[in-house]
C-alpha positions as CSV (number, residue, x, y, z in Angstrom):
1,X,93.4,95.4,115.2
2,X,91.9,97.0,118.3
3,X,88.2,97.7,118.1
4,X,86.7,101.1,118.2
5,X,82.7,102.1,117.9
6,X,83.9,105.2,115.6
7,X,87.5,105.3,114.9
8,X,88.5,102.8,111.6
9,X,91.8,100.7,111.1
10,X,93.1,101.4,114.5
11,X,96.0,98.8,115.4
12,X,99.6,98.7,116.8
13,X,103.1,98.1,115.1
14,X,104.0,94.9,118.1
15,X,104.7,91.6,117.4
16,X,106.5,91.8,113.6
17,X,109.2,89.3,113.0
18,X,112.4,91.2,112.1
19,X,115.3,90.4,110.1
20,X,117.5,89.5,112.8
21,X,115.1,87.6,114.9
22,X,113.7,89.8,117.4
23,X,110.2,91.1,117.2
24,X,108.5,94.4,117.7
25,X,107.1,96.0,120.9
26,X,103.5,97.1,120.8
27,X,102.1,99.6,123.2
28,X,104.0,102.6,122.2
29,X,103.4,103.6,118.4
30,X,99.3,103.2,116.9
31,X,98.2,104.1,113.4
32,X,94.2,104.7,112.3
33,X,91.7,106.4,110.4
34,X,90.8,110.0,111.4
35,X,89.3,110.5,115.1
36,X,87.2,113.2,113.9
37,X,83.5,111.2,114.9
38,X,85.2,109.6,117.8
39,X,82.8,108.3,120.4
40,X,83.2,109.3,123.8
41,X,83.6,105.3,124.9
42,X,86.6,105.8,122.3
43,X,88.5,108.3,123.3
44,X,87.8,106.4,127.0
45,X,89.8,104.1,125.1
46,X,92.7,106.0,123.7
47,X,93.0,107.6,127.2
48,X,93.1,104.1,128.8
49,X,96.4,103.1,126.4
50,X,97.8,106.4,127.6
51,X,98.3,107.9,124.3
52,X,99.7,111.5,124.5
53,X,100.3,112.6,121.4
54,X,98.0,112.4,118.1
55,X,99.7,113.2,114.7
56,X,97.4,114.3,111.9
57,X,98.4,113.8,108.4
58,X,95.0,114.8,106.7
59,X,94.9,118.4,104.6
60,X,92.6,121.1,105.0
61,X,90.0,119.4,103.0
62,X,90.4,116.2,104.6
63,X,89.5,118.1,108.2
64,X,86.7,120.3,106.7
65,X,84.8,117.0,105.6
66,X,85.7,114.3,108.1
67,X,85.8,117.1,111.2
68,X,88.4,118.3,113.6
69,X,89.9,115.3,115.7
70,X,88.5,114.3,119.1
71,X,91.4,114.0,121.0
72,X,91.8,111.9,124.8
73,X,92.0,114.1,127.9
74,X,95.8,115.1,128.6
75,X,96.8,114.0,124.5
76,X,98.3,116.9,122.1
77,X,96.8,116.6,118.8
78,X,99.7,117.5,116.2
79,X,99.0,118.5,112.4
80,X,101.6,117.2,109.8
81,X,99.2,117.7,106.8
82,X,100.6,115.6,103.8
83,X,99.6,117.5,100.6
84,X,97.7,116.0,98.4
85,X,98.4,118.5,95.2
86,X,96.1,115.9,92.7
87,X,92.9,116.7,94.5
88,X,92.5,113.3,94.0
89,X,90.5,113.0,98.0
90,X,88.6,115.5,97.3
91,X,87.1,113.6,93.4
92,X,86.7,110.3,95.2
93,X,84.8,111.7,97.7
94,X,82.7,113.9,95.0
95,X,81.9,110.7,93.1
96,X,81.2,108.7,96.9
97,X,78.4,111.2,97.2
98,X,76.9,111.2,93.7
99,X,77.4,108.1,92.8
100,X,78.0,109.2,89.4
101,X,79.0,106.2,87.5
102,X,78.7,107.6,84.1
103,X,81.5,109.9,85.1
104,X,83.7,107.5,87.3
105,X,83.3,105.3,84.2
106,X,85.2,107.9,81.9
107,X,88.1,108.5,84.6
108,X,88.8,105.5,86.4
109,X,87.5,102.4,84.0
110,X,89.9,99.8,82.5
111,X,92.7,99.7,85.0
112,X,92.7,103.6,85.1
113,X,91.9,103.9,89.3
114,X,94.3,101.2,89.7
115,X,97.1,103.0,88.3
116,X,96.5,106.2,89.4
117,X,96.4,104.7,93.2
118,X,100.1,102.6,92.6
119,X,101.2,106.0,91.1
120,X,99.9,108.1,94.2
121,X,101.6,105.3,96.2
122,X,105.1,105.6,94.5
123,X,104.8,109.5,95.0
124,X,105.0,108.9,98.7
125,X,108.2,107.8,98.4
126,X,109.7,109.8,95.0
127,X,107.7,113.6,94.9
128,X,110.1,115.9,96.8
129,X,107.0,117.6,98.5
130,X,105.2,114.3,100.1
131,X,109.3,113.5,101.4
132,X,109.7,116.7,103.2
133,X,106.2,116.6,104.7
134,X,106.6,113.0,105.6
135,X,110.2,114.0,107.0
136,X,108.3,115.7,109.5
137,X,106.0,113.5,110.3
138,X,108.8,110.7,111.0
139,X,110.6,113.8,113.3
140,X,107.0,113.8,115.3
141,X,106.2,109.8,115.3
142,X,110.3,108.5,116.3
143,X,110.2,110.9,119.1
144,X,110.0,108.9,122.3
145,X,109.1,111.5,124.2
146,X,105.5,112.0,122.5
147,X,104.9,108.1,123.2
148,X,102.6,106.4,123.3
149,X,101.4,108.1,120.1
150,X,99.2,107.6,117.4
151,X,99.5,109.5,113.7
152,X,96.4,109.0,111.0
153,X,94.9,110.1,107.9
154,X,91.8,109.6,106.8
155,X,91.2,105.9,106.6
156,X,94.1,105.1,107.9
157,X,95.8,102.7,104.4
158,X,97.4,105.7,102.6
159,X,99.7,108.4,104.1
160,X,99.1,106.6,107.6
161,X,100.2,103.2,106.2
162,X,103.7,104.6,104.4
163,X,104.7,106.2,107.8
164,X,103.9,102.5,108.9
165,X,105.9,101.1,106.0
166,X,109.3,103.7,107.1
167,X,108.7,102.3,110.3
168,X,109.0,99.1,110.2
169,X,111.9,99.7,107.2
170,X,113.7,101.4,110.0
171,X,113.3,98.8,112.6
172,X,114.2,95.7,110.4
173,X,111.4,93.9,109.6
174,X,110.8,91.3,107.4
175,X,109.4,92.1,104.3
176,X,106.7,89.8,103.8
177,X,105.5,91.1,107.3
178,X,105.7,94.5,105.9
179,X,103.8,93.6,103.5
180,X,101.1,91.5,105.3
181,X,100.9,94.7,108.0
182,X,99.8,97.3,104.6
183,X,97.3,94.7,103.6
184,X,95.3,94.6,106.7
185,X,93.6,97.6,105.9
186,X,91.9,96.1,103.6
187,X,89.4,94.2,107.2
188,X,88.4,97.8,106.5
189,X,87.6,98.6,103.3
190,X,86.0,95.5,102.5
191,X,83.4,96.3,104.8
192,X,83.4,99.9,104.1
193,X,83.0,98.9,100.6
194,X,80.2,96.9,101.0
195,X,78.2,99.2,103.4
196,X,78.6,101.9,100.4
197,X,76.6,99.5,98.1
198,X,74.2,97.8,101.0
199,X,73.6,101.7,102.1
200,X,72.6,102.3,98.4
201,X,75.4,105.2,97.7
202,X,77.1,102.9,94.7
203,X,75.8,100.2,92.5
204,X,78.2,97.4,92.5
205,X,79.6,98.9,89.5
206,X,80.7,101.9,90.9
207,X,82.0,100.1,93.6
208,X,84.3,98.1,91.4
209,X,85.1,101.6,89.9
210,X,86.2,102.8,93.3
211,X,87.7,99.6,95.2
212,X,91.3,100.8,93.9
213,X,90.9,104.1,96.1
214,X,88.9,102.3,99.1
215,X,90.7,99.3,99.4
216,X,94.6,98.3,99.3
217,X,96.6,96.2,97.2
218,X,99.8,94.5,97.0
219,X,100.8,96.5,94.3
220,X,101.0,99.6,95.7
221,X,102.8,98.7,98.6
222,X,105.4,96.8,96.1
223,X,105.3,99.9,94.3
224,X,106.7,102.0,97.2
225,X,109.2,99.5,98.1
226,X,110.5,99.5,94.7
227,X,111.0,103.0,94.6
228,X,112.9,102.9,97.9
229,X,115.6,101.3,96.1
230,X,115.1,102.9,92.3
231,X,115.0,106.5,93.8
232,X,117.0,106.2,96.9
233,X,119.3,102.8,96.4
234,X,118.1,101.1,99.5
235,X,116.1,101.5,102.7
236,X,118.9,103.0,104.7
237,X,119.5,105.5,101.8
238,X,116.3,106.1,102.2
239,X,115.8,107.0,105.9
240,X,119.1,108.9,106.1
241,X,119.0,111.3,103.1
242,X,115.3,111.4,102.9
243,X,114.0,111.5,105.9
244,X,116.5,112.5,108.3
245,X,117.0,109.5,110.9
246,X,120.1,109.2,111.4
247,X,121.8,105.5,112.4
248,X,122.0,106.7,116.5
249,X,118.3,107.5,116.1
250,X,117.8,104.4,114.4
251,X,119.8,102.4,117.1
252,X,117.6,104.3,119.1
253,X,114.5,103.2,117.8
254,X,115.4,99.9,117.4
255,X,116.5,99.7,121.5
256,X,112.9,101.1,122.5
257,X,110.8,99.2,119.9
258,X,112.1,95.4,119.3
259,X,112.4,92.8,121.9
């Protein structure tokens, strides 16, 4: 994970063990949270990797709140907003800033927030609306010609860690690595969890109310993969039918991206 003064979970795709032995090239392809309280010694930063293309998955909301992206000198900041037709961002954030625990309590108690966040997982993969935004985003992020590039959400763990997921799926990679790569997110919302309670915004109860939507698990990531086969019948199904790489630009990808 490379380190930032304001931009969260920011971190490559290089040096994944695929299935066939090779390993993938860092450099080229980045994922984060939102750059929308980047600091200037960031975007220093982002300009220093050479990054020329920004992908932005957030929705209106998620812009309004967080702010407009700060983008490097010479980058083109792209929105691909995935929708989010729950308003399920929008109610976290609601109860963040309230702290209502009475409320989060009635919604979200007894394995409630859990299931709603696997279910919002699985949609990623399943809900025809999230596949056609996210087939745009994959028509943005595979192009080599925007490289080196970075796409994001908000925190970087949701929509910004399924287009990791499709990536790697594409290139090869071993499963447990895919799995590993999701769960490192979570060096984010740990600490973003606990600065919520030190920072006296949620009582630890309402922090164990909210730690399904702040933090990953291995479920949800399970979750999606599982779905790749039930809805699709298999990765490749998946990436051809779905989201409309075709095997040369696979081939492609795989020629640029492993070693």
């Amino acid at each position: 994970m490379t380190e930032m003064d304001r931009i969260t979970n920011f971190r490559g795709i290089g040096g994944l063990p695929t299935t066939d032995g090779r390993t993938t090239v860092g450099g080229l392809l980045w994922r984060s949270g939102h750059l929308g309280r980047a600091s200037d010694a960031d975007l220093v930063r982002l300009q220093a990797l050479g990054i020329r293309t920004v992908v932005d998955l957030r929705n209106e909301v998620d812009s309004r709140y967080e702010g407009a992206d700060r983008i490097p000198e010479g980058a083109v900041g792209i929105p691909a907003p995935i929708p989010d037709e729950g308003g399920f961002g929008a109610d976290i954030r609601e109860f963040i800033t309230t702290g209502d625990v009475e409320a989060m309590r009635a919604v979200w108690s007894d394995g409630r927030a859990a299931a709603i966040a696997t279910k919002g997982a699985r949609n990623m993969v399943e809900h025809p609306g999230r596949v056609e935004a996210f087939c745009r985003v994959m028509d943005l992020v595979t192009d080599a010609d925007r490289w080196p590039l970075v796409w994001h959400c908000s925190a970087g763990k949701d929509r910004a860690g399924w287009v990791g997921t499709i990536l790697l799926l594409a290139l090869g990679v071993e499963r447990d690595a895919i799995v590993e790569h999701y769960l490192e997110s979570n060096r984010v919302g740990t600490r973003r969890a606990a600065a919520l309670v030190d920072g006296g915004m949620l009582t630890e109860e309402g922090l164990e109310l909210l730690r399904p939507f702040i933090e990953v698990a291995p479920a949800y990531v399970e979750a999606q993969l599982a779905a790749v086969d039930d809805r699709w019948g298999g990765a490749g199904c998946m990436l051809r039918d779905g989201l409309g790489l075709t095997e040369d630009r696979i081939a492609d990808l795989r020629d640029r991206l492993l070693d």
